[in-house]
LUMBALO-506604 format. One record per residue (C-alpha): residue in three letters; x, y, z; residue number from 1. Coordinates in nm, 2 decimals, padded with zeros to 4 digits. Layout:
<pts>
+------+--------+--------+--------+-------+
| zafi |      X |      Y |      Z | milum |
+------+--------+--------+--------+-------+
|  ALA |      X |      Y |      Z |   NUM |
...
+------+--------+--------+--------+-------+
</pts>
This chain:
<pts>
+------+--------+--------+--------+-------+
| zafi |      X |      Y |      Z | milum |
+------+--------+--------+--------+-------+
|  UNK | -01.46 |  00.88 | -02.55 |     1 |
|  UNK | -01.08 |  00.86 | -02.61 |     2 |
|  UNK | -00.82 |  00.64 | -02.57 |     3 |
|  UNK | -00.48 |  00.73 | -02.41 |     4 |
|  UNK | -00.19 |  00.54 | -02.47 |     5 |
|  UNK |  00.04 |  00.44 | -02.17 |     6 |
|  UNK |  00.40 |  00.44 | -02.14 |     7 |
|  UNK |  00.58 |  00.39 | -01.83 |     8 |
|  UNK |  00.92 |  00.55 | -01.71 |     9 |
|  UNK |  01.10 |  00.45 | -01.38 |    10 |
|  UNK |  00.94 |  00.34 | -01.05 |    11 |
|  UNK |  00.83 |  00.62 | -00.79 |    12 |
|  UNK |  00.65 |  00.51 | -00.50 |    13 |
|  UNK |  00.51 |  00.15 | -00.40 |    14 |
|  UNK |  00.25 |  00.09 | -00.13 |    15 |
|  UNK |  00.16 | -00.28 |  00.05 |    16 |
|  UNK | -00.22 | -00.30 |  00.22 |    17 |
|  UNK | -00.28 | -00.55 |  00.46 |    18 |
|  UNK | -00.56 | -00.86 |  00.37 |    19 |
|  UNK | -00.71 | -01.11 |  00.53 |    20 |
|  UNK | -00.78 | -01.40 |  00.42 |    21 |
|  UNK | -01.06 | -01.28 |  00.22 |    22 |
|  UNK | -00.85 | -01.07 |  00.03 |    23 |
|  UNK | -01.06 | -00.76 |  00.22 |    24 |
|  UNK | -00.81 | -00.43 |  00.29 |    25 |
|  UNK | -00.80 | -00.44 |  00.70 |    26 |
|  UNK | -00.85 | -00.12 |  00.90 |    27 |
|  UNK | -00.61 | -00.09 |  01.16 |    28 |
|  UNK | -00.32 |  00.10 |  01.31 |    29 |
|  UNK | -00.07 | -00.09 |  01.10 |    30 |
|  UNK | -00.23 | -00.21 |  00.76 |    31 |
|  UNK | -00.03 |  00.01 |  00.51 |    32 |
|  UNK |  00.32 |  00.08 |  00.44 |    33 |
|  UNK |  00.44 |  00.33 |  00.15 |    34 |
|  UNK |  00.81 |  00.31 |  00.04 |    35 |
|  UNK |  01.04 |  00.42 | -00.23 |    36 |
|  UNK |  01.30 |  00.23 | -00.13 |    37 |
|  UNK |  01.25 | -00.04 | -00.37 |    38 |
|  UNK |  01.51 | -00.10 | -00.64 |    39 |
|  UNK |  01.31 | -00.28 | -00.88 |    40 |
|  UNK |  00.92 | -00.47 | -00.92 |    41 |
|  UNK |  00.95 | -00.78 | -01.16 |    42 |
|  UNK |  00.63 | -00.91 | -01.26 |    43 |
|  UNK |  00.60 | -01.26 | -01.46 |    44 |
|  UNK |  00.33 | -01.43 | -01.59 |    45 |
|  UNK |  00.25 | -01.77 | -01.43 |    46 |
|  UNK |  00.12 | -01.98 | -01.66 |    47 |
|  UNK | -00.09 | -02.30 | -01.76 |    48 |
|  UNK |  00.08 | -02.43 | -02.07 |    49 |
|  UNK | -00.19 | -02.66 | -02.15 |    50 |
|  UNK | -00.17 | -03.03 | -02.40 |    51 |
|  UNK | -00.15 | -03.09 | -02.73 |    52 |
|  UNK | -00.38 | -03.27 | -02.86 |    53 |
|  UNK | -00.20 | -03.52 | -03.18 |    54 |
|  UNK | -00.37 | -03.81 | -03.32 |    55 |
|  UNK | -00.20 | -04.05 | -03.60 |    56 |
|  UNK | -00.40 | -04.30 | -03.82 |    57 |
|  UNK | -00.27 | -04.62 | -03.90 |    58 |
|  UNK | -00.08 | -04.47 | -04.18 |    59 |
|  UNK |  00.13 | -04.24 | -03.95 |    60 |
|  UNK | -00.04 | -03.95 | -04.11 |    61 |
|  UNK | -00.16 | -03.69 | -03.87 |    62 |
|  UNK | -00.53 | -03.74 | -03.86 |    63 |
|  UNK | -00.66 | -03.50 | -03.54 |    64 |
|  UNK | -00.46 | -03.18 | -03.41 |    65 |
|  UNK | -00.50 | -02.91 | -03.22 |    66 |
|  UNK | -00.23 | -02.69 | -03.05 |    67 |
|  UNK | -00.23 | -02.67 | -02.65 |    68 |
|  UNK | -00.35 | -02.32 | -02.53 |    69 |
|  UNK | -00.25 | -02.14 | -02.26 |    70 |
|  UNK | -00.41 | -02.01 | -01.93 |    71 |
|  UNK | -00.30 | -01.75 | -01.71 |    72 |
|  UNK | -00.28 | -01.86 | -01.35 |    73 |
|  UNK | -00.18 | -01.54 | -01.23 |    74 |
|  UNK |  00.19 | -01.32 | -01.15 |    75 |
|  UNK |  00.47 | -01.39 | -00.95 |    76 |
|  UNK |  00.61 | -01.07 | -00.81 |    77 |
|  UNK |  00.97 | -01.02 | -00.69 |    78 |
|  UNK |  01.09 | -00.71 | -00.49 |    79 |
|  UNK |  01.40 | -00.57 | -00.45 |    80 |
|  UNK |  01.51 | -00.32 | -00.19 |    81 |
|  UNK |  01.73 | -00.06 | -00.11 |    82 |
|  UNK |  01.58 |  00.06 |  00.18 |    83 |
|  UNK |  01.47 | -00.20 |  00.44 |    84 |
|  UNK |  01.16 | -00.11 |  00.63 |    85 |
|  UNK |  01.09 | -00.35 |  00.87 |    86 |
|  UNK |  00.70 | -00.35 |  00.91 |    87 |
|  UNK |  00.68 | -00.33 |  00.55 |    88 |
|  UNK |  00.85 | -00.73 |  00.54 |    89 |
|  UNK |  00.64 | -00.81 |  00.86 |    90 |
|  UNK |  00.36 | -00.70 |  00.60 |    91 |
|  UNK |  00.45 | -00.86 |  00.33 |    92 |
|  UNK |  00.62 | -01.24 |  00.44 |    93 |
|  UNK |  00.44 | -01.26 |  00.80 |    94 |
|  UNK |  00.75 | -01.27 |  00.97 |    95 |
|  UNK |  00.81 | -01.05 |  01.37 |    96 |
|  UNK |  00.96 | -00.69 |  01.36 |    97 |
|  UNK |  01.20 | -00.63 |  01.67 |    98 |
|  UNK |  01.18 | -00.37 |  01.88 |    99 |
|  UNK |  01.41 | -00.25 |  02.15 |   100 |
|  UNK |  01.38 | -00.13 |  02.52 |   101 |
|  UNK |  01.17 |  00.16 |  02.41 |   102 |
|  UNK |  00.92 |  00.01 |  02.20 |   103 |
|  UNK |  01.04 |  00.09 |  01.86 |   104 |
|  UNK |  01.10 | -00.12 |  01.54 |   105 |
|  UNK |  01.43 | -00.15 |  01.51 |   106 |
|  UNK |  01.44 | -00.44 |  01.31 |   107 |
|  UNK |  01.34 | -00.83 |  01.19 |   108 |
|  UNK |  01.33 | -01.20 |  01.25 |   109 |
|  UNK |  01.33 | -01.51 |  01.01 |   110 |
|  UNK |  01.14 | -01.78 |  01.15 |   111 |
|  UNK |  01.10 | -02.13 |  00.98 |   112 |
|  UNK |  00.75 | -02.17 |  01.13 |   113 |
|  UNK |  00.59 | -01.87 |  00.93 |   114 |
|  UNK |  00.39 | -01.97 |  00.65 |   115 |
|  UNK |  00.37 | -01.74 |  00.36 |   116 |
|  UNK |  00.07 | -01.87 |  00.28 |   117 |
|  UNK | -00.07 | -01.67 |  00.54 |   118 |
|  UNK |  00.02 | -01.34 |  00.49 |   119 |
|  UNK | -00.21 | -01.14 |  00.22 |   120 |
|  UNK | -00.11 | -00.80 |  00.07 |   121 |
|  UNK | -00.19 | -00.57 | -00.21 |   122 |
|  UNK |  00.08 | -00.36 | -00.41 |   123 |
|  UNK |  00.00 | -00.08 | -00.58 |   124 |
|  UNK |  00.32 |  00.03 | -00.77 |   125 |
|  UNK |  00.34 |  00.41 | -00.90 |   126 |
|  UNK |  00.58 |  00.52 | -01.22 |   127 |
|  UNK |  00.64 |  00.83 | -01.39 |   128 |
|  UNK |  00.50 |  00.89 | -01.74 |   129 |
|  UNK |  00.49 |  01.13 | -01.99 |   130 |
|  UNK |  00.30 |  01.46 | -01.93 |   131 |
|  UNK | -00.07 |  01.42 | -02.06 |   132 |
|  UNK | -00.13 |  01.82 | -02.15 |   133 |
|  UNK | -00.47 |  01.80 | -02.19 |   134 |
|  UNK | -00.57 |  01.60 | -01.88 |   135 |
|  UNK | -00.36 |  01.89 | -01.65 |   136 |
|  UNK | -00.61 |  02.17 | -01.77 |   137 |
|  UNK | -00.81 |  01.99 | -01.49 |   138 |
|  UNK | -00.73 |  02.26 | -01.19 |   139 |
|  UNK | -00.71 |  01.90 | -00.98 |   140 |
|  UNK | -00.45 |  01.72 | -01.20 |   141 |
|  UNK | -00.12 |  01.70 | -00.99 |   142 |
|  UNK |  00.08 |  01.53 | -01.29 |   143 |
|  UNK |  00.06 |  01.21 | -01.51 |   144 |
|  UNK |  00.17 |  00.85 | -01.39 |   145 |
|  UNK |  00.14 |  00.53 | -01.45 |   146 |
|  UNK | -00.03 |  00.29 | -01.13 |   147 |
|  UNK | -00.05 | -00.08 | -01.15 |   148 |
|  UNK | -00.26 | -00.28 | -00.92 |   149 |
|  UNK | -00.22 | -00.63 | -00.77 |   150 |
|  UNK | -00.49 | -00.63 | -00.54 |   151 |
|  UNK | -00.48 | -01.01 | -00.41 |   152 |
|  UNK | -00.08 | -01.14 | -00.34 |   153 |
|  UNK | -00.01 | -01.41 | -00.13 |   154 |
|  UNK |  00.32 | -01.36 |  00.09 |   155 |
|  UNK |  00.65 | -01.41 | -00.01 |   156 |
|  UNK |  00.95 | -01.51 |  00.19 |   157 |
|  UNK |  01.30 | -01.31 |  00.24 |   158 |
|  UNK |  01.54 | -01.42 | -00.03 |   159 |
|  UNK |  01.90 | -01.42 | -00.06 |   160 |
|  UNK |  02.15 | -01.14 |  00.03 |   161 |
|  UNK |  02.52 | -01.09 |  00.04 |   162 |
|  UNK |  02.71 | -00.89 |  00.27 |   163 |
|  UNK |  03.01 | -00.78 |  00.11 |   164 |
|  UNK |  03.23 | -00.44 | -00.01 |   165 |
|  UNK |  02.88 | -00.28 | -00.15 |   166 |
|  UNK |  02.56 | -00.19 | -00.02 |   167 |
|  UNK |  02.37 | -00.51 |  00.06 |   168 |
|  UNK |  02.01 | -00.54 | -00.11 |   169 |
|  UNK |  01.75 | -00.75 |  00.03 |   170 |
|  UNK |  01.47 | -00.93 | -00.19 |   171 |
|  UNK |  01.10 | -01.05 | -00.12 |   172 |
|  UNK |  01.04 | -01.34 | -00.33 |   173 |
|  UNK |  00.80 | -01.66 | -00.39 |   174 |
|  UNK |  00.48 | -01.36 | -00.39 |   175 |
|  UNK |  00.23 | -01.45 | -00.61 |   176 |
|  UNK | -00.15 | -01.28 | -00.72 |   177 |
|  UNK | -00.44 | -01.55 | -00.70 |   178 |
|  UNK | -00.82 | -01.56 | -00.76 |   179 |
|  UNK | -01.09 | -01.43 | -00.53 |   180 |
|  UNK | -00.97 | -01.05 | -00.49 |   181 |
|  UNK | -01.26 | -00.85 | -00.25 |   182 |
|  UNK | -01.06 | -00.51 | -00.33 |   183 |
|  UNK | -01.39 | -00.38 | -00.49 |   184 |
|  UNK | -01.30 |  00.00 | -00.58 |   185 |
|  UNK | -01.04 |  00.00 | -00.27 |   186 |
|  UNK | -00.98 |  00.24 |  00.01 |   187 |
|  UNK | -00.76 |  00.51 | -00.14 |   188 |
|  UNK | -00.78 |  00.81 | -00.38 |   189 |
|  UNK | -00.60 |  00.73 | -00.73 |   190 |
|  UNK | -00.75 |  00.89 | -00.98 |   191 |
|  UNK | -00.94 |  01.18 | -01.09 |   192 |
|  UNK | -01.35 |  01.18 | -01.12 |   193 |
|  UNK | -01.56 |  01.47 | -01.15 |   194 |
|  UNK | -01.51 |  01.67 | -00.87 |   195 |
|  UNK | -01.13 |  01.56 | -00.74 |   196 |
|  UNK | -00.98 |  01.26 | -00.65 |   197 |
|  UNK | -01.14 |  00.94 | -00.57 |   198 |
|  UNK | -01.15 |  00.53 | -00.60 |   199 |
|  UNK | -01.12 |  00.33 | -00.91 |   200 |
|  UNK | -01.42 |  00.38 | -01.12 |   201 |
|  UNK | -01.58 |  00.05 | -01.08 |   202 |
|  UNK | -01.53 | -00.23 | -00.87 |   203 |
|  UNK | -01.28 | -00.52 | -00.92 |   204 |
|  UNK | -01.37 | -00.87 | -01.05 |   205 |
|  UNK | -01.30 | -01.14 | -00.81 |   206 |
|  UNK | -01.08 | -01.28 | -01.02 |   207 |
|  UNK | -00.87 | -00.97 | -01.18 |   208 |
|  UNK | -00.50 | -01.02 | -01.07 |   209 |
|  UNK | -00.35 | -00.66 | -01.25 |   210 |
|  UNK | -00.52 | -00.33 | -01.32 |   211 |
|  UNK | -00.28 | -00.12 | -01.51 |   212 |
|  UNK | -00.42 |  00.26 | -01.54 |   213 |
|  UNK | -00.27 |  00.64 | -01.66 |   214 |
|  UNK | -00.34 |  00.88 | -01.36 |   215 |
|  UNK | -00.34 |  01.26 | -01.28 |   216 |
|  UNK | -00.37 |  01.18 | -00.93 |   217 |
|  UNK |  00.01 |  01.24 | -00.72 |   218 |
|  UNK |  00.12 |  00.90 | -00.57 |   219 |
|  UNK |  00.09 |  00.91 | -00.18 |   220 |
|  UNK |  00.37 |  01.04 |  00.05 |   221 |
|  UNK |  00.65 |  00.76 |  00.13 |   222 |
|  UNK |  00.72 |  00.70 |  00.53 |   223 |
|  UNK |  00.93 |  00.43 |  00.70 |   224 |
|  UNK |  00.69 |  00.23 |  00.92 |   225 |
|  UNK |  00.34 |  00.10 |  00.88 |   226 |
|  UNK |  00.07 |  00.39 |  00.91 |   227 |
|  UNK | -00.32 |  00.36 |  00.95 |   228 |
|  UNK | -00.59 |  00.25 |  00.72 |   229 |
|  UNK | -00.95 |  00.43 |  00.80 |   230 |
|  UNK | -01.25 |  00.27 |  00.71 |   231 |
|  UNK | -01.41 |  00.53 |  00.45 |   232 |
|  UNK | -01.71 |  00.50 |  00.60 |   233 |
|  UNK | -01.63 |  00.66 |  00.87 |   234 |
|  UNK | -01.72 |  01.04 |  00.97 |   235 |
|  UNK | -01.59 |  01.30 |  00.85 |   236 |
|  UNK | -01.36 |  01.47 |  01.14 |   237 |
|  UNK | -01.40 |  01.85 |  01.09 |   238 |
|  UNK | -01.15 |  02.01 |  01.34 |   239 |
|  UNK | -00.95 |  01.93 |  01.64 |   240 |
|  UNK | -00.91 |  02.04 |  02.00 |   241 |
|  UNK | -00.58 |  02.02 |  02.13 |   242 |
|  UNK | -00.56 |  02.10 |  02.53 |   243 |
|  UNK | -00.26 |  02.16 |  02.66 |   244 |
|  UNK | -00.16 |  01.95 |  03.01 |   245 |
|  UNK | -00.18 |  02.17 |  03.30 |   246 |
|  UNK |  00.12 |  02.09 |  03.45 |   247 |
|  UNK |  00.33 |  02.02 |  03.21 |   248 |
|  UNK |  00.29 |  02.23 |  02.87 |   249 |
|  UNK |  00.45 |  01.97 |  02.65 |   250 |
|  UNK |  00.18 |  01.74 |  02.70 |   251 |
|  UNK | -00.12 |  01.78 |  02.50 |   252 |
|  UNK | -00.44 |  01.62 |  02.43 |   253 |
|  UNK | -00.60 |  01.61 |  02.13 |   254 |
|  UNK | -00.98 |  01.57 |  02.06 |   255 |
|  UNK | -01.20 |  01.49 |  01.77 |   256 |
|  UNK | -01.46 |  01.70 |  01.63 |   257 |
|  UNK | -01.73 |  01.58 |  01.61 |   258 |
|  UNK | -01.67 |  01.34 |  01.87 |   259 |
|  UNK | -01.77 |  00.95 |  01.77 |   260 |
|  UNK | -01.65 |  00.61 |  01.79 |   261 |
|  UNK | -01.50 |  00.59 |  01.46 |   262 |
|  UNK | -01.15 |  00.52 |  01.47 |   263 |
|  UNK | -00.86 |  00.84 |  01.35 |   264 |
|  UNK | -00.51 |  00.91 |  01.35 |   265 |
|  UNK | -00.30 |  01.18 |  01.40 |   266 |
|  UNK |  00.06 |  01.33 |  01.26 |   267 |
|  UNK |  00.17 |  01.55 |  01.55 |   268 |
|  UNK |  00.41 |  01.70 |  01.29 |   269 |
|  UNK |  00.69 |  01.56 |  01.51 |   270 |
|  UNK |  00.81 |  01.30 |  01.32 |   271 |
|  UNK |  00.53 |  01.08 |  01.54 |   272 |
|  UNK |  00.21 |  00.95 |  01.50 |   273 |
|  UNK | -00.08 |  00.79 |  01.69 |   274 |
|  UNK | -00.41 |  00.62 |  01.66 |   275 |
|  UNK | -00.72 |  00.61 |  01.81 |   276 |
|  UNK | -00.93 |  00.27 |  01.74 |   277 |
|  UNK | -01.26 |  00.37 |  01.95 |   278 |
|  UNK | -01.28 |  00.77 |  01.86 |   279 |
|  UNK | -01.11 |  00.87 |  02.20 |   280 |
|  UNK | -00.87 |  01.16 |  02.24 |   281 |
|  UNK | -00.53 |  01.10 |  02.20 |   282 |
|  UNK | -00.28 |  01.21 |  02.43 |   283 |
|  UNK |  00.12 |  01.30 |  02.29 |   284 |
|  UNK |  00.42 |  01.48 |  02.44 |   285 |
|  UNK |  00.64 |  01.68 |  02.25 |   286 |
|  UNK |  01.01 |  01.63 |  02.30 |   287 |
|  UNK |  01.07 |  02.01 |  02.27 |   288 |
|  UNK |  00.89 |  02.37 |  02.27 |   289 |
|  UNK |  00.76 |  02.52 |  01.95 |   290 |
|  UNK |  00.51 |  02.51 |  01.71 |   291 |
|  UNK |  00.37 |  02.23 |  01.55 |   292 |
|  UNK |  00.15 |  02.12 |  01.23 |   293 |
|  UNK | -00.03 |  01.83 |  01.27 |   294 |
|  UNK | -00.26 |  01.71 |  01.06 |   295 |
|  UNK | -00.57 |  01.46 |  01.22 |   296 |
|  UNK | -00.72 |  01.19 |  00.99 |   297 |
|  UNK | -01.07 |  01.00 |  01.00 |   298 |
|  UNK | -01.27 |  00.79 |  00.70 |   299 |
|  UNK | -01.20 |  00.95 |  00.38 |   300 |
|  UNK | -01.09 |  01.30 |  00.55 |   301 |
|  UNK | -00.85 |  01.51 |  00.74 |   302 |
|  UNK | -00.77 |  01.82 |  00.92 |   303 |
|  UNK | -00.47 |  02.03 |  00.93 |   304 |
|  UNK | -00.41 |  02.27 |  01.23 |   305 |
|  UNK | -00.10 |  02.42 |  01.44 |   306 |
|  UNK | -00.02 |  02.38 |  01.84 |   307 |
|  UNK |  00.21 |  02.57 |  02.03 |   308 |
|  UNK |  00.39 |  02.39 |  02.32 |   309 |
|  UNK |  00.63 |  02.48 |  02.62 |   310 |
|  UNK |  00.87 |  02.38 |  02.84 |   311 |
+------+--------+--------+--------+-------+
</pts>
């Protein structure tokens, strides 16, 4: 066994899960957002000062002392941003996303009546670090970085912002990690085990508030917008059947194989997306002719394929 430094350089890619109230990951259409649009991450250590204990005879002499000692309670997190993604702060502070007349997110509300308290989040934060050369003679290492977890925040609000003669910044403040995590291992792939990527190597304590690790696993791809998150249980999906529409060639209908009931995804390699929460097949038109890649996702796998479309 060895034991491998860390240092950390500059901020890459940070990703927000959706919790309930159980601090449990939730599997859904919308549960996880992955951004680099973030300026900075500032984490600081909350913090149970404790008492002194000092006790004086009669004399005035000091007769009984011992120094107060301090607890950790847990982190307060700010955010800021560069980039605003709108279901990212629904995520994170609770708050409504508006959309227009054609159903997309075109931006947000701040409503008095929203209690933090009630949103739940995890934020896994991904920086660069220097190259480990012997960890990349793995054939599966795709590079070395540091990933810190906080896998139990409680929401944070929207915090000040200027509008003036330079880009305006907006902040997501009052966040803060607390006791009772259910993360366990979690639902993503961030390091490297024996045969390729996978979880974290043991489950999480209830009460850990930050994991801090070195990883040769590549930090996910950023996309504005919340994405799916797949149960891992599910079934592996091991190909797709797309079929065109008779009438109309740029509508097309994709199937699952093998068919089920587990939920899946899809990236028609559009620039779109859509999810499927009972297994069915999922129907998309393309806004143009040509050839597409999509790539279909379900529990812990996915498949990549190509579809040609015409007018």
């Amino acid at each position: 066994m060895t034991t491998k430094c860390i240092s950390l350089v500059r901020g890459r890619v940070a990703r927000f899960t959706r919790l309930d109230n159980c601090g449990r990951p939730i599997y859904g259409d919308d549960s996880t957002v992955t951004t680099k649009g973030f300026i900075s991450v500032a984490y600081s250590a909350n913090t149970d000062d404790g008492d002194d204990i000092n006790v004086t005879n009669a004399a005035g002499d000091r007769c009984v002392y011992e120094p107060a000692v301090s607890s950790l309670l847990g982190y307060n997190v700010e955010v800021q941003f560069c980039n605003v993604d709108p279901d990212l702060f629904a995520l994170a502070t609770g708050q409504a996303v508006v959309t227009d007349a054609f159903g997309n997110v075109v931006g947000f509300k701040v409503n008095s009546d929203v209690k933090s308290s009630d949103s739940q989040f995890a934020l896994e934060v991904w920086s660069g670090a220097p190259t480990d050369t012997a960890a990349c003679l793995d054939p599966n290492a795709q590079g070395t970085y540091g990933y810190i977890l906080l896998p139990y925040v409680q929401g944070g609000i929207i915090g000040d912002f200027t509008i003036e003669n330079d880009a305006v910044t907006f902040t997501i403040t009052g966040a803060s990690t607390k006791d009772g995590n259910a993360w366990g291992v979690g639902p993503y792939d961030i390091m490297l085990g024996l045969t390729g990527a996978t979880t974290l190597p043991e489950a999480l304590d209830p009460n850990d508030h930050m994991t801090v690790i070195l990883t040769n696993v590549a930090p996910p791809t950023p996309a504005c917008g919340a994405r799916p998150l797949l149960d891992p249980s599910g079934a592996a999906i091991t190909g797709v059947t797309p079929t065109p529409d008779g009438t109309d060639g740029l509508i097309v209908s994709f199937a699952p194989t093998p068919a089920g009931a587990d939920p899946w995804w899809m990236d028609f390699g559009d620039g779109t997306w859509d999810y499927s929460a009972d297994g069915s097949a999922i129907e998309h038109t393309f806004e143009a002719a040509g050839t597409y890649t999509y790539v279909a996702y379900r529990g812990t796998s996915e498949f990549e394929g190509t579809v040609t479309v015409t007018e």
